[in-house]
C-alpha positions as CSV (number, residue, x, y, z in Angstrom):
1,X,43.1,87.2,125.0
2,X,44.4,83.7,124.8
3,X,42.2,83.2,121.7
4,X,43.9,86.6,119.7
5,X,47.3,85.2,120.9
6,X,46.7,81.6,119.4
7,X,45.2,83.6,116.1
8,X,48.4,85.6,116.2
9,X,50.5,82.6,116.6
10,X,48.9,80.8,113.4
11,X,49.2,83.4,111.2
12,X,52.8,83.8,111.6
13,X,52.8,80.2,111.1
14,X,51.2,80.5,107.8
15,X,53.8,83.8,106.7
16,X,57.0,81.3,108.4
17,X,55.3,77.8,106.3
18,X,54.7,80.3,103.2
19,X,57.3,82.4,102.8
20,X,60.1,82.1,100.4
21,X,63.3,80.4,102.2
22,X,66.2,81.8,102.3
23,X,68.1,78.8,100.7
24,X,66.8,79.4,97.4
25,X,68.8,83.0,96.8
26,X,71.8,81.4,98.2
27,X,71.5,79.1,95.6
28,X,70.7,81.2,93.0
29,X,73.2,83.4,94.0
30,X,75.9,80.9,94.2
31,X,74.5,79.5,90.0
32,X,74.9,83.1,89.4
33,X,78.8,83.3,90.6
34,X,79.4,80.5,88.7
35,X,78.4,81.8,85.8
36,X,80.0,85.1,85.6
37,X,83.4,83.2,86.8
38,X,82.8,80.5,83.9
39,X,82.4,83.3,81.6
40,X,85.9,85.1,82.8
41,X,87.5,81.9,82.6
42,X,86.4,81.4,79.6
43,X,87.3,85.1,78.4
44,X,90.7,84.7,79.7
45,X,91.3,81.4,78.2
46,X,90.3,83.3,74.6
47,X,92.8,86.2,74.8
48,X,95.9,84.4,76.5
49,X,95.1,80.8,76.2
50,X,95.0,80.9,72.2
51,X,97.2,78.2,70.3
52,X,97.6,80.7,67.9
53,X,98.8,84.4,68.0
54,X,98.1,87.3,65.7
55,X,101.4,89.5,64.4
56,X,99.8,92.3,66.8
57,X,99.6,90.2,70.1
58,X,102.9,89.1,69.5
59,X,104.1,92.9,68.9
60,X,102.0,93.1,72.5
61,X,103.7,90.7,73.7
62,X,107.5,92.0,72.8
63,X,106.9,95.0,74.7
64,X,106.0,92.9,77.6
65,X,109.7,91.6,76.7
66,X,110.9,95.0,76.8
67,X,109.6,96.2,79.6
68,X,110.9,92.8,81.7
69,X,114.1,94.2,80.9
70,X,114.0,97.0,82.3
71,X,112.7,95.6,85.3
72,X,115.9,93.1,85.3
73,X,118.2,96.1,85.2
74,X,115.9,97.8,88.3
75,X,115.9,94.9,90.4
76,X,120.6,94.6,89.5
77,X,120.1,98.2,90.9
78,X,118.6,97.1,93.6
79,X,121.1,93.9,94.7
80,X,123.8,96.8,93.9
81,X,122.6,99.3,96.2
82,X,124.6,98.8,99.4
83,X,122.2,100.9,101.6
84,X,119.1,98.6,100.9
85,X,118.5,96.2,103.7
86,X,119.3,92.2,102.8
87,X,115.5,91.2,102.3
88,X,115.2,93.6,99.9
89,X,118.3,92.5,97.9
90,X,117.1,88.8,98.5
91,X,113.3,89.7,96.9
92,X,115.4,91.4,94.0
93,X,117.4,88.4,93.3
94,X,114.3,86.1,93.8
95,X,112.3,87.9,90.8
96,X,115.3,88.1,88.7
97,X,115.4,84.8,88.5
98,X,111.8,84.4,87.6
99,X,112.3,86.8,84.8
100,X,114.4,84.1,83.1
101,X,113.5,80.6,81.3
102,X,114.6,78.0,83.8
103,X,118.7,77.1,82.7
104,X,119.1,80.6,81.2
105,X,118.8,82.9,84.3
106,X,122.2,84.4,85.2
107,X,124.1,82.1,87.7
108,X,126.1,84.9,89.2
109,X,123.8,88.7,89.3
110,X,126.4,90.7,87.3
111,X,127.0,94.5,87.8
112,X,124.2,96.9,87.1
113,X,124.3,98.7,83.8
114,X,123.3,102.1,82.8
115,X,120.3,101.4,80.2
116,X,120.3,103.3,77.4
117,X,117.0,102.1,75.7
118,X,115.8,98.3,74.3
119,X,114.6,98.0,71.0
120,X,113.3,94.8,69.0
121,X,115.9,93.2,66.8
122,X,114.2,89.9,65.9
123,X,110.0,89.6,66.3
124,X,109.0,86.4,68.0
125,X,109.0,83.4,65.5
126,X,106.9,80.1,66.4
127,X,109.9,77.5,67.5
128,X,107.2,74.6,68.7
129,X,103.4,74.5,69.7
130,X,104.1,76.1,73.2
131,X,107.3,78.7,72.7
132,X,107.9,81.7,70.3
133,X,111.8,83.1,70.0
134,X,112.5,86.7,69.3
135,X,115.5,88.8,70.4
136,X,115.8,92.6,71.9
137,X,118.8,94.6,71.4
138,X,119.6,97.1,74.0
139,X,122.0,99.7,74.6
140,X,123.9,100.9,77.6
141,X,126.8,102.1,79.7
142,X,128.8,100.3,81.9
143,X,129.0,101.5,85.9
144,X,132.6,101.4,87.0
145,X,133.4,101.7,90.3
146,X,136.9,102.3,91.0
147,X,136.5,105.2,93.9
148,X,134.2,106.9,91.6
149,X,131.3,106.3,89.0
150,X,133.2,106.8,85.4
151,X,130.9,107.3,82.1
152,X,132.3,104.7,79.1
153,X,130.8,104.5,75.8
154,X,127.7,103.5,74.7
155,X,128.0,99.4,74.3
156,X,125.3,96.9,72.9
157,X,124.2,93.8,73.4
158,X,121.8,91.2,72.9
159,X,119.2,89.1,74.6
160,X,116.5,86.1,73.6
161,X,113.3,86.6,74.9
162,X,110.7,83.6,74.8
163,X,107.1,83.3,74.6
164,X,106.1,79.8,76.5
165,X,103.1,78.2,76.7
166,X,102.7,76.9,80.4
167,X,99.9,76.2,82.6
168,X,98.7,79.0,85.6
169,X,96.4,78.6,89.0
170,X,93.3,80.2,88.3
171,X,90.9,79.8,91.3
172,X,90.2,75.6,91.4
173,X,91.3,75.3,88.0
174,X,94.3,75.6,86.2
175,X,94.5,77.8,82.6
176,X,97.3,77.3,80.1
177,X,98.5,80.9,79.0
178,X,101.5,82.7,77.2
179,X,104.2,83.8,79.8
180,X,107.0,86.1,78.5
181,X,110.3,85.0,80.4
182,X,114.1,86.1,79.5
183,X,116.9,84.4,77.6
184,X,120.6,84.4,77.3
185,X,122.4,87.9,77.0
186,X,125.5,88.4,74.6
């Protein structure tokens, strides 16, 4: 008996000593994950990284413009609305200003307006290596609160929308992309 359990004992040895460790998927895993995140680094870096832009990506882009707009008039809605709680109105005010180029956002939130619609007046034009310059002109009707909500004509106005060049967090590393950010209003 002793002699089968010391036979036993060996030739687990021998499948322990022989056996692939455990070490070497980890590490082929981890070579693995490095690659693939290389490769969407990389693949990011390509698409919004570029120095240059086509006249589509920067049509692509000015509907990214467009569409911050209308999230700026949501989030005036928003620090309007006397029934939303004070956290809510401070989160509004928070991503309205990061909507705007640093120096342009509005120092005081004005009224909220009713948006008509936003169109593209001038496409983005290349001012430097890292910023583009377009405007959007929208249209919309003024909320005036005297007692009770009164309709005004249809006004317009204007806004300069940038395209700037700045760098990002992505994972360990840092990626320099294309960020679409607000201008001035007239």
């Amino acid at each position: 008996m002793r002699r089968t359990v010391k036979i036993f004992a060996l030739i687990l040895f021998y499948f322990l000593a022989c056996g692939k460790s455990c070490d070497n998927e980890e590490k082929n895993d981890a070579q693995r994950e490095q690659v693939r995140v290389s490769a969407e680094t990389d693949s990011l870096r390509s698409v919004f990284g570029t120095d240059t832009l086509s006249a589509s990506s920067l049509l692509v882009y000015m509907e990214t413009a467009k569409q911050k707009f209308y999230d700026f008039n949501d989030y005036l809605h928003i620090v309007a609305d006397t029934s939303a709680a004070e956290p809510f109105k401070d989160k509004a005010r928070e991503m309205i200003r990061d909507l705007f180029i640093a120096g342009m956002e509005p120092t005081k939130i004005i009224s909220p307006f009713g948006l008509d619609s936003v169109g593209l007046k001038e496409a983005f034009r290349r001012i430097n290596d890292s910023v583009y310059e377009g405007h959007l002109v929208f249209s919309f009707k003024t909320l005036r609160r005297s007692g009770k909500i009164v309709n005004s004509s249809l006004e317009t106005g204007t806004i300069a929308v940038f395209l700037v060049k700045r760098d990002k967090n992505f994972g360990k590393g840092k990626l320099r992309v294309w960020n679409v950010l607000l201008g001035k209003m007239e």
